[in-house]
C-alpha positions as CSV (number, residue, x, y, z in Angstrom):
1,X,38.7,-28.1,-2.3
2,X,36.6,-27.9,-5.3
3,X,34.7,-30.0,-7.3
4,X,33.1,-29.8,-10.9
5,X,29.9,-31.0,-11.4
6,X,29.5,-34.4,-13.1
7,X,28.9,-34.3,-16.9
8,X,27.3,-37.2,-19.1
9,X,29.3,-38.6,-22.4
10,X,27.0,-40.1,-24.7
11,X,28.6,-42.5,-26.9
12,X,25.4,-42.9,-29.2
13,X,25.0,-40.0,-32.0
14,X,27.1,-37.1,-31.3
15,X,29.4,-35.9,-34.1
16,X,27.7,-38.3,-36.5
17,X,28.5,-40.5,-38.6
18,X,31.2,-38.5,-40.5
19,X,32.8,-37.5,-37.1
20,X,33.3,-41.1,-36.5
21,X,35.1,-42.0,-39.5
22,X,37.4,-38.9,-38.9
23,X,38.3,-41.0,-35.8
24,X,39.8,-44.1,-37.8
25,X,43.4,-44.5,-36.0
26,X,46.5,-45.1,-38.1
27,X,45.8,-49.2,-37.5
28,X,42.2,-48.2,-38.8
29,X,42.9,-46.0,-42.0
30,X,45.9,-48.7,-43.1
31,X,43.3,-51.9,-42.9
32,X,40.8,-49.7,-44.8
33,X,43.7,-48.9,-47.5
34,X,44.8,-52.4,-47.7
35,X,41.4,-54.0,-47.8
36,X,40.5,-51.5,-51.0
37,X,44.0,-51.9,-53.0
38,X,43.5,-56.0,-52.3
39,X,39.7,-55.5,-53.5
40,X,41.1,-53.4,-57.0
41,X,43.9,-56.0,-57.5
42,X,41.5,-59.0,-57.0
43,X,38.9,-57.4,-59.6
44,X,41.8,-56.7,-62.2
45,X,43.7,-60.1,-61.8
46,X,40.2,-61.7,-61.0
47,X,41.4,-63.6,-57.9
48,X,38.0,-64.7,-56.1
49,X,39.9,-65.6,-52.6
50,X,42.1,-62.0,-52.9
51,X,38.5,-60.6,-53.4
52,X,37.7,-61.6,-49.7
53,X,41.1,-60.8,-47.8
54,X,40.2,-57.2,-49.6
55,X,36.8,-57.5,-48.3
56,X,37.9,-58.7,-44.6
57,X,40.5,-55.7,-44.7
58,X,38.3,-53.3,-45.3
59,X,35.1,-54.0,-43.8
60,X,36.8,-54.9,-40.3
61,X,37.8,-50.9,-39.5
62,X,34.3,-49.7,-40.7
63,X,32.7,-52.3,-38.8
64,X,34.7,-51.0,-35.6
65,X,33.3,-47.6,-36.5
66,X,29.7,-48.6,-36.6
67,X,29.7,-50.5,-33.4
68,X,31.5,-48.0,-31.4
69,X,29.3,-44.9,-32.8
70,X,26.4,-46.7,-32.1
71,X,27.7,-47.7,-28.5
72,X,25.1,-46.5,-26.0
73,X,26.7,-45.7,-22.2
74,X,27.0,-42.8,-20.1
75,X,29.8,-41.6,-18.3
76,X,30.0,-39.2,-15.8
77,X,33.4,-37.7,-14.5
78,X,34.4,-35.4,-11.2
79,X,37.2,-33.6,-10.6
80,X,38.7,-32.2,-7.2
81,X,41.1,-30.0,-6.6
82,X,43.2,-30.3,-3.2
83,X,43.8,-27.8,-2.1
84,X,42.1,-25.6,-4.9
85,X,44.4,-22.7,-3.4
86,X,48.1,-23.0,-3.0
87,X,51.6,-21.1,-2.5
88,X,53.9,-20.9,-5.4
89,X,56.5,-23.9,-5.6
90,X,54.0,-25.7,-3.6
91,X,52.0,-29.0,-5.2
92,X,48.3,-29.5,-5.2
93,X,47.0,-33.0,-6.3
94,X,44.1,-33.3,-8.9
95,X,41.7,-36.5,-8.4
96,X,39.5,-37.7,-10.9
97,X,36.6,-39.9,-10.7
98,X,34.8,-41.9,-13.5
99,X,31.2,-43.7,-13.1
100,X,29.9,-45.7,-15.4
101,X,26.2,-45.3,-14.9
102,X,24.8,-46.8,-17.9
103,X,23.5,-50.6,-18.0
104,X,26.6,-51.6,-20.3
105,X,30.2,-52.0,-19.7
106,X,32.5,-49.6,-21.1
107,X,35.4,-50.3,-23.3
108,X,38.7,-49.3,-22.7
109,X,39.0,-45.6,-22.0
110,X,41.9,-43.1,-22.2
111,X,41.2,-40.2,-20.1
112,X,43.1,-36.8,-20.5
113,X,42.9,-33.6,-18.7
114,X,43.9,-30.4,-19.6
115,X,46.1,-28.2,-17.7
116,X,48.6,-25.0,-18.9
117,X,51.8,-25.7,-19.7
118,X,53.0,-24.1,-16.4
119,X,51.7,-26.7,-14.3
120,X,53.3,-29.6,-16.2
121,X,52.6,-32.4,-18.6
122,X,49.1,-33.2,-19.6
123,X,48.2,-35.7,-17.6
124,X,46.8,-39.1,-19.5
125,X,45.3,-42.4,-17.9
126,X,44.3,-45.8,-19.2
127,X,41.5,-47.0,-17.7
128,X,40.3,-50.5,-18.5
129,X,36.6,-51.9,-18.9
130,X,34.6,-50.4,-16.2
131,X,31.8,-52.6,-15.4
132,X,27.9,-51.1,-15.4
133,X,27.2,-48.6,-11.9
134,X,31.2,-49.1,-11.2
135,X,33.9,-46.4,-10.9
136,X,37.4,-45.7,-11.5
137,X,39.3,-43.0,-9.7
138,X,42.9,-41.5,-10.7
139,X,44.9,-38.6,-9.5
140,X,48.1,-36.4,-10.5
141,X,49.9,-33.5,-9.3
142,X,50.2,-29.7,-10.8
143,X,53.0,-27.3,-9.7
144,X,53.8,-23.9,-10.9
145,X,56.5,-21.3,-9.8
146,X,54.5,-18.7,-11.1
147,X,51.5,-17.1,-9.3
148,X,48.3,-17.0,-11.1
149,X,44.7,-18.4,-11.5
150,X,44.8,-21.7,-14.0
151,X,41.8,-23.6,-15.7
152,X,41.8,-27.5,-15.3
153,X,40.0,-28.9,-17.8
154,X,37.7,-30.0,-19.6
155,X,38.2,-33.9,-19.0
156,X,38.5,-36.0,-22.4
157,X,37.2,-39.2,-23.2
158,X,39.2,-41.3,-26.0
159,X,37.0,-44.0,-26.5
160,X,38.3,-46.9,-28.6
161,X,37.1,-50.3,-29.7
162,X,38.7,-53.7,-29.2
163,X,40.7,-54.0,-32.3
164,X,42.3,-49.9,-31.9
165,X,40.6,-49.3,-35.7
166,X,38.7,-46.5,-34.2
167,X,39.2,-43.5,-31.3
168,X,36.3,-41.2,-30.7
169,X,36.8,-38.0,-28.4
170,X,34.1,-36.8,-25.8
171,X,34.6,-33.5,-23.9
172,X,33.4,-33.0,-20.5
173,X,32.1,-28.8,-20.0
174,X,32.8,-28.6,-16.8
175,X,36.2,-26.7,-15.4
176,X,37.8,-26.0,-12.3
177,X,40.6,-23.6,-11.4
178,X,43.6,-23.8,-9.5
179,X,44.8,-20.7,-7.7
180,X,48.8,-20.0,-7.2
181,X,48.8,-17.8,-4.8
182,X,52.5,-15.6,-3.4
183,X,54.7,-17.0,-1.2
184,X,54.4,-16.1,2.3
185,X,57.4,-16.5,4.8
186,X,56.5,-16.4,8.4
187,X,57.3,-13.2,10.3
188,X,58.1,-12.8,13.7
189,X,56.5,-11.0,16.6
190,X,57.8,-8.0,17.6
191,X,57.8,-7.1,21.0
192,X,57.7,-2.9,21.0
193,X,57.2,-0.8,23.9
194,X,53.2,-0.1,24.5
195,X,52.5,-2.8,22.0
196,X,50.5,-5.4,21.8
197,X,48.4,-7.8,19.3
198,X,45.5,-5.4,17.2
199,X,43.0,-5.3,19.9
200,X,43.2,-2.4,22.8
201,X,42.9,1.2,23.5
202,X,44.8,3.2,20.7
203,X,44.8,6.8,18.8
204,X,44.3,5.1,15.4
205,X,41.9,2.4,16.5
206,X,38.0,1.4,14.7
207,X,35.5,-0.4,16.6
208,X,35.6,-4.3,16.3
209,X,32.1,-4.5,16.2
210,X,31.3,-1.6,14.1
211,X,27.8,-0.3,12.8
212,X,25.2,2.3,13.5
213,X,23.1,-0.4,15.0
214,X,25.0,-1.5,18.2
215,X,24.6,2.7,19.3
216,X,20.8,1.5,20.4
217,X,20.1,-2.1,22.1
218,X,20.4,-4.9,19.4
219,X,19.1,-8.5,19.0
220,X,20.4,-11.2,21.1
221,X,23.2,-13.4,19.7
222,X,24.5,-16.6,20.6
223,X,27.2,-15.8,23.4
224,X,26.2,-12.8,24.9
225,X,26.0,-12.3,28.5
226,X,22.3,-12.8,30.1
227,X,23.1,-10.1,32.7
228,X,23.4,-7.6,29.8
229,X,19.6,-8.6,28.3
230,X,17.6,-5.1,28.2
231,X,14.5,-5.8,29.5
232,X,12.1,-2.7,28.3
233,X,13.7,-3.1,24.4
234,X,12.8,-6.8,24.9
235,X,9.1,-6.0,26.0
236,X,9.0,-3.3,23.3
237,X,10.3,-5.7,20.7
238,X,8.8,-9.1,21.3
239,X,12.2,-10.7,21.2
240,X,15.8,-10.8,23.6
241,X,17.5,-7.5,23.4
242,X,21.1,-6.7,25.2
243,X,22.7,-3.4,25.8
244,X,25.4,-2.2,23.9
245,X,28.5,-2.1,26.5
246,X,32.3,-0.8,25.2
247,X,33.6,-3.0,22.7
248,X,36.9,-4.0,22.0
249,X,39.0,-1.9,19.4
250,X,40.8,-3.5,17.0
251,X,43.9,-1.6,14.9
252,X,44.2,-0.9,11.9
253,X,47.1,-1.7,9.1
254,X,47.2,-0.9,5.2
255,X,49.8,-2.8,2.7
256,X,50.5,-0.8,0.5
257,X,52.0,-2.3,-2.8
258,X,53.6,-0.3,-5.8
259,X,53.3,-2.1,-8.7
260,X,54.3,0.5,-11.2
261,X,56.3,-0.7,-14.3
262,X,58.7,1.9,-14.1
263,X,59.6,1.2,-11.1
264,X,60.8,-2.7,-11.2
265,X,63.2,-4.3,-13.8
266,X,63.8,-7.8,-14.8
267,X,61.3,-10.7,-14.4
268,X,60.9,-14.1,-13.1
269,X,60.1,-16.1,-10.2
270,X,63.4,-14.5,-8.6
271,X,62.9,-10.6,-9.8
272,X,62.5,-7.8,-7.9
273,X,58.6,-7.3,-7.9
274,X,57.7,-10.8,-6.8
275,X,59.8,-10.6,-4.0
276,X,57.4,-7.2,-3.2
277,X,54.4,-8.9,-3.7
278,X,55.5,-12.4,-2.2
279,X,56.7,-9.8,0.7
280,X,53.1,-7.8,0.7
281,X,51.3,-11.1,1.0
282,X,53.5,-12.3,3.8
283,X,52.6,-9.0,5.8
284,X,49.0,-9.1,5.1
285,X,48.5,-12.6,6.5
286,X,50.7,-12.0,9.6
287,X,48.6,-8.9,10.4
288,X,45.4,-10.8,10.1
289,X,46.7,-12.9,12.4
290,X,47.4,-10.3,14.9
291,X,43.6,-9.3,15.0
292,X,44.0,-5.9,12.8
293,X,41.9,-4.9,10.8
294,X,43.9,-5.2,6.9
295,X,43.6,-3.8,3.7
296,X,45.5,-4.3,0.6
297,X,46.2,-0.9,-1.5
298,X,48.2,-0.4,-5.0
299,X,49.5,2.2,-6.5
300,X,46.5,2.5,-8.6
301,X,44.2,3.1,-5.5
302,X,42.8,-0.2,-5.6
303,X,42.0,-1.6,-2.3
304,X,41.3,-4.8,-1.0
305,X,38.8,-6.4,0.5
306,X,36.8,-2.8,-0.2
307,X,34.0,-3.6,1.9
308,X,33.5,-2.0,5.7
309,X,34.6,0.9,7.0
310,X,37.7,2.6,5.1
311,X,37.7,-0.8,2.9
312,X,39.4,-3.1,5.6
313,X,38.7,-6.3,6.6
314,X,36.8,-5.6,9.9
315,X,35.6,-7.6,12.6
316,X,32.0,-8.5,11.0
317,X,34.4,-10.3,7.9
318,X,36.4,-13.8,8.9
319,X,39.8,-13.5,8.4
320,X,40.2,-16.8,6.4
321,X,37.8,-15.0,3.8
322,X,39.7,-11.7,4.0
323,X,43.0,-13.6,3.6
324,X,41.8,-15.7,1.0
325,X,40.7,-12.7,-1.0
326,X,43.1,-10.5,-0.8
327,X,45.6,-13.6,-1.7
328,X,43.5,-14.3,-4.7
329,X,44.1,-10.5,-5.9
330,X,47.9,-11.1,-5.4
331,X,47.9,-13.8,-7.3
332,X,46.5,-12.1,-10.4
333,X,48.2,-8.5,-9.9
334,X,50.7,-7.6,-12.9
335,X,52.5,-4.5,-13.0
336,X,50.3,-1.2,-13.5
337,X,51.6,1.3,-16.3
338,X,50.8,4.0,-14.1
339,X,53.6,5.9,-13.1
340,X,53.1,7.8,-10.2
341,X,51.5,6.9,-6.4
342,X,49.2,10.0,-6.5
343,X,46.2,7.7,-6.6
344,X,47.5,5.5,-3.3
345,X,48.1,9.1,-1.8
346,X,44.7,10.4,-2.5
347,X,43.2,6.8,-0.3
348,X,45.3,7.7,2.6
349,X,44.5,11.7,2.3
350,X,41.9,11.1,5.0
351,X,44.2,9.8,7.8
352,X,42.8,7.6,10.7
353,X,45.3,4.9,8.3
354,X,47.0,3.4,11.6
355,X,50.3,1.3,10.5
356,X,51.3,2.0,6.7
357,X,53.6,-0.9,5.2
358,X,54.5,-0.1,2.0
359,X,57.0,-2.1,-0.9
360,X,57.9,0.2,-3.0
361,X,60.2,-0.1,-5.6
362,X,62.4,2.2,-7.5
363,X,61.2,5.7,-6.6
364,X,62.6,9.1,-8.4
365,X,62.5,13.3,-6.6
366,X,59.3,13.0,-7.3
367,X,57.5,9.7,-6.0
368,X,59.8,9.7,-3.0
369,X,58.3,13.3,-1.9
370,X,54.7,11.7,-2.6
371,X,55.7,9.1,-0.3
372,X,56.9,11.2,1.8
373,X,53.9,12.8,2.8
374,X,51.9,9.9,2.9
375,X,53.7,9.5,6.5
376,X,51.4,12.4,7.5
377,X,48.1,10.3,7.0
378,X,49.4,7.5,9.2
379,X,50.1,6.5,12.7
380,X,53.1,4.7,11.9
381,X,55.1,3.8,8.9
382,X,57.4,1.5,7.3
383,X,58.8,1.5,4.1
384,X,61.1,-1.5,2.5
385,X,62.2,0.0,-0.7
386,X,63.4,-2.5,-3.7
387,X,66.4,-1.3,-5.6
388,X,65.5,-3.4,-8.9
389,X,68.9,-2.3,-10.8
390,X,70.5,-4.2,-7.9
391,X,68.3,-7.1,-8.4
392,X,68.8,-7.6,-11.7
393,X,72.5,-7.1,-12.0
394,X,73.3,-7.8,-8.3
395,X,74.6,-3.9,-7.9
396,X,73.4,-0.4,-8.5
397,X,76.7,1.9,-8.7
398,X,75.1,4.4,-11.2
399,X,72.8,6.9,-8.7
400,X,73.7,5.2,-5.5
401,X,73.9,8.9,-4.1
402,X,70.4,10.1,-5.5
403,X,68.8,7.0,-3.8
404,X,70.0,7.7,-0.8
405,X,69.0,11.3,-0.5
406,X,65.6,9.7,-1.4
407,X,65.3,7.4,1.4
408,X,66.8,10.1,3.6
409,X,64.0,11.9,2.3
410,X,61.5,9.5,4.1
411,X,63.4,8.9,7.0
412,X,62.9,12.6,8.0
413,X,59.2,12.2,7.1
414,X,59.1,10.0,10.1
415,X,59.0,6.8,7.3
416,X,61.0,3.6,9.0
417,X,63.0,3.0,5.6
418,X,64.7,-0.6,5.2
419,X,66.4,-1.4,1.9
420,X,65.9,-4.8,0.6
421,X,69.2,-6.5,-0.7
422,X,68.9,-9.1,-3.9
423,X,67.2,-12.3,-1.9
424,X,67.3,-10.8,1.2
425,X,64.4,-12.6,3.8
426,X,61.4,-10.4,4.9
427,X,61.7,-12.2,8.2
428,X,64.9,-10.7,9.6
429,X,64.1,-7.3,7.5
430,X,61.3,-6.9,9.7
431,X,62.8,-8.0,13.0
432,X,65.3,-4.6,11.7
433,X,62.1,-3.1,11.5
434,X,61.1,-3.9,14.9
435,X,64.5,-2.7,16.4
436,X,63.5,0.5,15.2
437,X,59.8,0.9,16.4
438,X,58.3,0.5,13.5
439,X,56.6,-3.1,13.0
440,X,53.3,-3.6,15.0
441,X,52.0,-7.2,15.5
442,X,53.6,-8.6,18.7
443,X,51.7,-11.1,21.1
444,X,52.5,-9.0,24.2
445,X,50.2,-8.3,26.7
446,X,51.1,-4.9,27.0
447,X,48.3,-1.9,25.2
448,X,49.3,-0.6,22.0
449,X,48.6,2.8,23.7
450,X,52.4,4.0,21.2
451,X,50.6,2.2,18.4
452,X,49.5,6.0,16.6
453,X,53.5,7.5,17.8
454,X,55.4,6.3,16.1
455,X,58.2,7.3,14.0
């Protein structure tokens, strides 16, 4: 949830005078326009009692004017968002709260947010007198099938008086902002020989609990065991010491997600590069939640969270904060104009990567030998390649024999290649996965000692 701070309306001299007669309403502007063609035709046909209808016309909407610019109230207004981030197609539900904490009642109000077009119609509400300390609270509903970040607000006042002569408009300057984030579709675990969740003995394995610190006896914390307390550091340091003992290892697993413009056509909710990043966030949350460590990696060599050890989202970071961030990058990323993965390649030139899960889309000689090799710098790799010609006009004739020597290209590089049909589901494309070896993640008891084997 989030809320935006509450912000005072002033009703008294803001805008001035002038800015309240621009605020005259149709109602207002046609009494003022009667009242002074009555007042003209009185004065030329000398009609005493015409004189005064003029004068009551007109004098009535600049009366209105007066009182309401001179109205002194406050009005404070809060906005929460919940939840503030949510799944595209999904609905989130805005509420609004108005307190009136001036000594005077308020008039009638009109209250307007502002929200993109995306997420629907701007919402408008009607709120009657609100009496002095009380409060009025309202709610709506946003939904977009786009991902994205979106600004809600500011909040508008439409203050009006009795007779509807006059409406004046007060902005709140407060914001908030609603965060569409990617699908994600549940995958399932799959049970592999030697495998198990991300914690265990393993070649491509990181400490847990990593840091230069735990190699010497480090401050207590709440949970350790008592029996592991070292006594002499304790004496030496004034305070509770424990020994370092073997920690658990936890595995590691990089998403890799092309996002080269070349390399997807067409465009849409439905197209083929959402599906790849709707597929990339779906992989990145079910790893989390199999206790690796995760990082999200584009094409451009941009990876996610970027902090710890190799940039992954280690032990010492909650995974609710690693999954909310790298969620809230997916939901933001456009296509790159970059047109090659050289940069992703250069990241994973170090090796130590552990599982490599990349959505790739179309891929020429070229970018499928760069992928290729990436296989090297990996324990274990799977690739779900995108045909976007297919996607877009639901087949791909032209080249069909090029793109398979391609992905025969990183099948014998030891890459676990599954093509992705138009609106295929990631969650049987990975159970394929599995039956070939390839898909780490399975709640098995058994150690992940094939975890860095595979092929």
């Amino acid at each position: 949830m989030a809320a935006s701070g509450p912000v005072a309306v002033d009703g008294d001299d803001r805008g001035g005078l002038r800015a309240a007669l621009g605020g005259l309403t149709t109602r207002g502007r046609s009494f003022l326009a009667a009242g002074i063609a009555a007042a003209v035709c009185a004065y030329v046909l000398g009609q005493g009692d015409l004189l005064r209808v003029g004068l009551l016309l007109a004098v009535l909407p600049l009366v209105s004017v007066t009182v309401l610019h001179r109205t002194r109230y406050r009005v404070t207004g809060t906005r929460r968002l919940s939840p503030s981030r949510v799944p595209a197609g999904s609905e989130a539900r805005v509420h609004l709260r108005m307190d009136n904490v001036s000594r005077l009642p308020t008039g009638l109000l009109m209250l307007q947010d502002r929200v993109p077009y995306v997420l629907g119609p701007r919402p408008r509400f009607v709120l009657d007198r609100v009496e002095a300390g009380g409060r009025r609270e309202v709610s709506y509903r946003v939904r977009s099938d786009l991902r994205g970040r979106y600004p809600l607000g500011p909040l508008q006042l439409r203050l009006s008086d009795p007779f509807g002569m006059c409406e004046l408009t007060r902005s709140f300057s407060a914001y908030d902002t609603l965060v569409v984030i990617p699908r994600t579709e549940p995958l399932p675990p799959v049970p592999l020989a030697g495998e198990s969740s991300g914690y265990g003995e393993g070649r491509q394995r990181s400490l847990a609990l990593a840091g230069d610190d735990d190699v010497i006896p480090r401050g207590y914390r709440y949970g350790d065991d008592l029996r592991r307390v070292h006594w002499r550091s304790t004496a030496r340091y004034g305070e509770l010491m424990v020994r370092r003992e073997e920690q658990p290892q936890r595995a590691r697993c990089t998403v890799l997600l092309d996002t080269r413009r070349t390399a997807y056509r067409g465009s849409g909710p439905d197209s083929a590069f959402e599906w790849a990043v709707s597929g990339a966030a779906s992989a990145l949350v079910h790893m989390l939640e199999r206790g690796f460590a995760v990082r999200l990696l584009t094409d451009a060599g941009n990876a996610v969270p970027g902090e710890g050890e190799g940039g992954f989202a280690g032990a010492t970071q909650a995974t609710a904060d690693a999954a909310g961030l790298m969620m809230d990058t997916l939901a933001e990323i456009g296509r790159s104009d970059g047109g090659g993965l050289s940069r992703a390649h250069d990241v994973l030139r170090g090796g130590g990567e552990g599982l490599l899960i990349a959505f790739l889309g179309d891929l020429d000689e070229e970018q499928a030998a760069m992928t290729a090799r990436m296989r090297q710098r990996s324990g274990g790799a799977v690739a779900f390649v995108l045909d976007s010609a297919a996607w877009v006009s639901g087949e791909s004739p032209a080249g069909r024999e090029a793109a398979e020597r391609r992905l025969r290209l990183l099948r014998e590089a030891g890459w676990t290649v599954v093509p992705v049909e138009p609106g295929a589901r990631l969650a049987e494309l990975w159970r394929l996965a599995g039956r070939h070896g390839a898909v780490a993640g399975s709640g098995s008891a058994a150690g992940p000692a094939g975890f860095g084997g595979w092929s």
